[in-house]
C-alpha positions as CSV (number, residue, x, y, z in Angstrom):
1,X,-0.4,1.9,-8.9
2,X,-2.3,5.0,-8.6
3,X,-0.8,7.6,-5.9
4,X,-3.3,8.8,-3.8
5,X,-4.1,11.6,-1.9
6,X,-4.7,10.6,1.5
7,X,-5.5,12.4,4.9
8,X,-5.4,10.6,8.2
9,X,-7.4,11.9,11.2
10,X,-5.9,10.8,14.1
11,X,-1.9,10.6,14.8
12,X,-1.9,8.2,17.4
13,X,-0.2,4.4,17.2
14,X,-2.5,3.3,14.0
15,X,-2.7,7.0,12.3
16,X,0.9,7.3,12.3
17,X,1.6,3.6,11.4
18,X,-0.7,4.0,8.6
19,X,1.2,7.5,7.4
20,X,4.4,5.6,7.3
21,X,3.4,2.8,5.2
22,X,1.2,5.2,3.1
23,X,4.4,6.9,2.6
24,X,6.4,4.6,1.9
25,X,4.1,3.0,-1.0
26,X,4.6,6.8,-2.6
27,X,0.8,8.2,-1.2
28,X,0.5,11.6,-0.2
29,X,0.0,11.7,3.4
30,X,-1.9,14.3,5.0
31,X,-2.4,14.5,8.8
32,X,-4.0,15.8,11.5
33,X,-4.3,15.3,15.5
34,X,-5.7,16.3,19.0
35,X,-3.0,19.1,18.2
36,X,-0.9,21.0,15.3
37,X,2.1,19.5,17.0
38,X,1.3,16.1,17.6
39,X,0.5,16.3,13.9
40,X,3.7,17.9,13.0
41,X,5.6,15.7,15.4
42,X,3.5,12.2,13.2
43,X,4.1,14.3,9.8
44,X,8.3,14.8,11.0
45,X,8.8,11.1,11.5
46,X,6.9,10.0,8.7
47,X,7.3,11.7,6.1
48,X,3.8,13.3,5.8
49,X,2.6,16.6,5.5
50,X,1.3,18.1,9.3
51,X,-2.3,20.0,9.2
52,X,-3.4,22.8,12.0
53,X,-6.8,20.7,11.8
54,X,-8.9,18.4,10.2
55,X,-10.6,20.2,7.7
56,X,-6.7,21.2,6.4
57,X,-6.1,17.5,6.2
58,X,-9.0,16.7,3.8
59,X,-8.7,19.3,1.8
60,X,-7.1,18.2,-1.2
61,X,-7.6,14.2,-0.1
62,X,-9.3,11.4,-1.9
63,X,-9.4,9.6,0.9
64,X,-10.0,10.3,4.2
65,X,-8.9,7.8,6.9
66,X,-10.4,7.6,10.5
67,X,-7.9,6.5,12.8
68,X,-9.2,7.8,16.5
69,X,-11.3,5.9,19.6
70,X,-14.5,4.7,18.3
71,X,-16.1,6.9,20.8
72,X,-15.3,10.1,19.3
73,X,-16.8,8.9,15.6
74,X,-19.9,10.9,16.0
75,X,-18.7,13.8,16.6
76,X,-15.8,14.0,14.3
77,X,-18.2,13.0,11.8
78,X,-20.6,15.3,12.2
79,X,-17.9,18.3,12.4
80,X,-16.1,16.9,9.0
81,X,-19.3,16.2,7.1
82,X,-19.5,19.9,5.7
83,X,-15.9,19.0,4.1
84,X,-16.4,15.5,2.8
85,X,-18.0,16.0,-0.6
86,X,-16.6,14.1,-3.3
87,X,-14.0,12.1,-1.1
88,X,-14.1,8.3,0.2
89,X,-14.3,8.1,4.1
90,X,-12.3,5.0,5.5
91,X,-13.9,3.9,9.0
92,X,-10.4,2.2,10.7
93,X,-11.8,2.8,14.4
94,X,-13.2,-0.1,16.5
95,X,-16.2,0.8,19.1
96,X,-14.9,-0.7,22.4
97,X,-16.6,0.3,24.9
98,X,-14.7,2.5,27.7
99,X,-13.9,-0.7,29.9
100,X,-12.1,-3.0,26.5
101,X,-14.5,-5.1,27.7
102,X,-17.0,-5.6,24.9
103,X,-18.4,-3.2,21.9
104,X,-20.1,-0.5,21.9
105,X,-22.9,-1.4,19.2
106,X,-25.9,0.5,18.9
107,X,-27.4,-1.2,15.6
108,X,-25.5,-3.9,13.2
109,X,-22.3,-2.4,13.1
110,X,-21.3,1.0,14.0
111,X,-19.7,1.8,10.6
112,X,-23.8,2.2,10.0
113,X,-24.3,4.9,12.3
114,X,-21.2,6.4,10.7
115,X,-22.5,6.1,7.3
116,X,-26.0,7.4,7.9
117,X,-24.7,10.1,9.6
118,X,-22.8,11.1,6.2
119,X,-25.3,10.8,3.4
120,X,-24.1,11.0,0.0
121,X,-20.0,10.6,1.2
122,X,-18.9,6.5,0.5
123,X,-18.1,4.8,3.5
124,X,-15.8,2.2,3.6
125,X,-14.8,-0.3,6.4
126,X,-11.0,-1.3,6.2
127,X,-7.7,-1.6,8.4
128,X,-9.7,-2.2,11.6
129,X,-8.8,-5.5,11.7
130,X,-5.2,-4.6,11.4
131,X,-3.2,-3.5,14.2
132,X,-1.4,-0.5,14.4
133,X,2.2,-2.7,13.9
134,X,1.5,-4.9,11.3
135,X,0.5,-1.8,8.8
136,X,4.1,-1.8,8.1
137,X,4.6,-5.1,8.0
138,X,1.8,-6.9,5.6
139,X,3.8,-10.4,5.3
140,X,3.9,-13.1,8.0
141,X,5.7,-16.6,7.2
142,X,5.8,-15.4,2.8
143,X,1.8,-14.5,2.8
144,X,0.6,-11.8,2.6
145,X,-1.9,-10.7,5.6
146,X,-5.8,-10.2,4.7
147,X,-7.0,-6.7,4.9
148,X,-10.7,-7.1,4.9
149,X,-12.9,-4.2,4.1
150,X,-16.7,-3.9,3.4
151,X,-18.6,-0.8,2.2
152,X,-22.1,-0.1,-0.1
153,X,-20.5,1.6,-2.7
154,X,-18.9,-0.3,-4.9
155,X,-16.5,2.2,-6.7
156,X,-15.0,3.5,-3.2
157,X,-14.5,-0.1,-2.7
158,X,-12.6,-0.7,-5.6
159,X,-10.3,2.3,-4.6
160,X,-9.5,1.3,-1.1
161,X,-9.2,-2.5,-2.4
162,X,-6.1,-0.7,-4.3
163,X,-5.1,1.2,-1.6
164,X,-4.5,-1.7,0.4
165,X,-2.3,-3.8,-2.1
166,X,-0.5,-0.8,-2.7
167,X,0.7,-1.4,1.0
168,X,1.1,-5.1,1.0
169,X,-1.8,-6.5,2.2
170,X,-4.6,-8.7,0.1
171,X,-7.7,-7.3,-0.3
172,X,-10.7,-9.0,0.6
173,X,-14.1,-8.2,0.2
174,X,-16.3,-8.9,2.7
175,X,-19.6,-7.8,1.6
176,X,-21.8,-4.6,2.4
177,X,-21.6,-2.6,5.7
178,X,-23.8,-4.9,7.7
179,X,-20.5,-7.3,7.5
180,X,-18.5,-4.8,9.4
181,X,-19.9,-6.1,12.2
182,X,-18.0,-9.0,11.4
183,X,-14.6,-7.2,11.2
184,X,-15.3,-5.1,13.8
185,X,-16.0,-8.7,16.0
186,X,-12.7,-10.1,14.3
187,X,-11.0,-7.1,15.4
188,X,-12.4,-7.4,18.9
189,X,-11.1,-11.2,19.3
190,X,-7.9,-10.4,17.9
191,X,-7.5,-7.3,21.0
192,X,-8.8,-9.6,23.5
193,X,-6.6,-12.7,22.7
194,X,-3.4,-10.5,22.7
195,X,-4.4,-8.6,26.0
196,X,-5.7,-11.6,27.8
197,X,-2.5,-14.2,26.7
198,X,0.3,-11.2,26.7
199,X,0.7,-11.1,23.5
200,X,2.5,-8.8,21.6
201,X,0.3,-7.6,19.3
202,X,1.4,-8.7,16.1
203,X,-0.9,-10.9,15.2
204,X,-3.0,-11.0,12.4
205,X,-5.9,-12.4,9.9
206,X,-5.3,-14.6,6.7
207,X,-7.5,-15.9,4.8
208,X,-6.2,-19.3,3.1
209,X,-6.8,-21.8,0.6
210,X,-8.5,-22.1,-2.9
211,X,-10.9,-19.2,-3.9
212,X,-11.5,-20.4,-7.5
C-alpha cells in the first residue's frame, strides 16, 4: 500500500471521520477547518497534523479531500485553485440545497462545475456516498461496503481507487463525472431514507454478485 499524503478541508463529522481512518491505514493526515483550533482540536483526536489554513493543509498533499457543505464548493475552490497544481482534488461534498429537501444541481452533476472551475487539477468523485460513520467502519455482515467514485482522469482514479482499499472499502468505478450525478442521487436517497424512517445513519451501499 502506498502511504499517502493527504489533506482534508473541512473538520467537521465526515472530515474528521475521514482523518481517523486515514490515520489509521498509516496516511498522512493534514487538516484544516473554519478555525486553527477546530483543526487542532480534529488533528488532537485523530492523530493528524492541524493547519492555520487551507493552503497549509495542501501543501505537501497528494491528495486533497473536500469534506465541507456543498454550498461553499465554489468558493473554496476558487480560493484553493492557485495551490492545487500537481495534486488530485477528491469532491466528498453533496449539494443539498439549504432546506435537505432536494439538490442543488446546476448542470449534470455539480462535481462538473467543480471541475471546470479547476482546469488542469484531476477531479475525482468519491466518499460521498459514505457517511461520515461508516468511514471507520468499511464492513457490514463480512462485506466489504462499496465506495463508488467517478472522475475523467484515469490516473487520479487509479490513486483514489487505492486510497479507498487502503481503508477497507471496495472500489468501484462508476464511470466519468457525468455519473456523479448518480452518486450524488445515491447519496441523496441514502440521507433522506435515514432522516425520514429515523435511522441511524449507518447505512450503506454494496454492490453484489458476479462481476466476471
Amino acid at each position: 500500500m502506498e502511504v499517502m499524503r493527504i489533506a482534508i478541508i473541512g473538520a467537521g463529522n465526515v472530515g474528521s471521520a475521514l482523518s481517523a481512518a486515514a490515520v489509521r491505514s498509516g496516511h498522512t493526515v493534514s487538516i484544516s477547518a473554519t478555525s486553527p483550533e477546530k483543526a487542532s482540536e480534529v488533528a488532537a483526536a485523530t492523530g493528524a497534523q492541524a493547519a492555520r489554513d487551507n493552503a497549509g493543509a495542501v501543501a505537501d498533499a497528494k491528495v486533497v479531500v473536500l469534506a465541507v457543505p456543498g454550498g461553499v464548493v465554489g468558493a473554496l475552490a476558487e480560493g484553493l485553485a492557485p495551490t492545487l497544481a500537481g495534486k488530485i482534488v477528491v469532491d466528498a461534498t453533496n449539494p443539498l440545497n439549504t432546506t435537505y429537501t432536494d439538490l442543488d444541481i446546476e448542470e449534470t452533476a455539480a462535481v462538473q462545475s467543480l471541475q471546470r472551475s479547476l482546469p488542469g487539477v484531476p477531479v475525482v468523485k468519491a466518499f460521498n456516498t459514505i457517511f461520515a460513520g461508516r468511514l471507520g467502519t468499511p464492513v457490514e455482515g463480512g462485506r466489504p461496503l462499496t465506495g463508488f467514485y467517478a472522475g475523467d482522469d484515469a490516473e487520479a482514479k487509479k490513486v483514489v481507487a487505492e486510497l479507498l482499499a487502503s481503508l477497507g472499502f471496495q472500489p468501484v468505478d462508476a464511470g466519468g463525472l457525468r455519473m456523479a450525478r448518480a452518486l450524488e442521487e445515491m447519496a441523496f436517497l441514502n440521507i433522506s431514507l435515514n432522516a425520514g424512517n429515523g435511522w441511524a445513519w449507518q447505512t450503506g451501499w454494496a454492490l453484489l454478485g458476479p462481476t466476471s
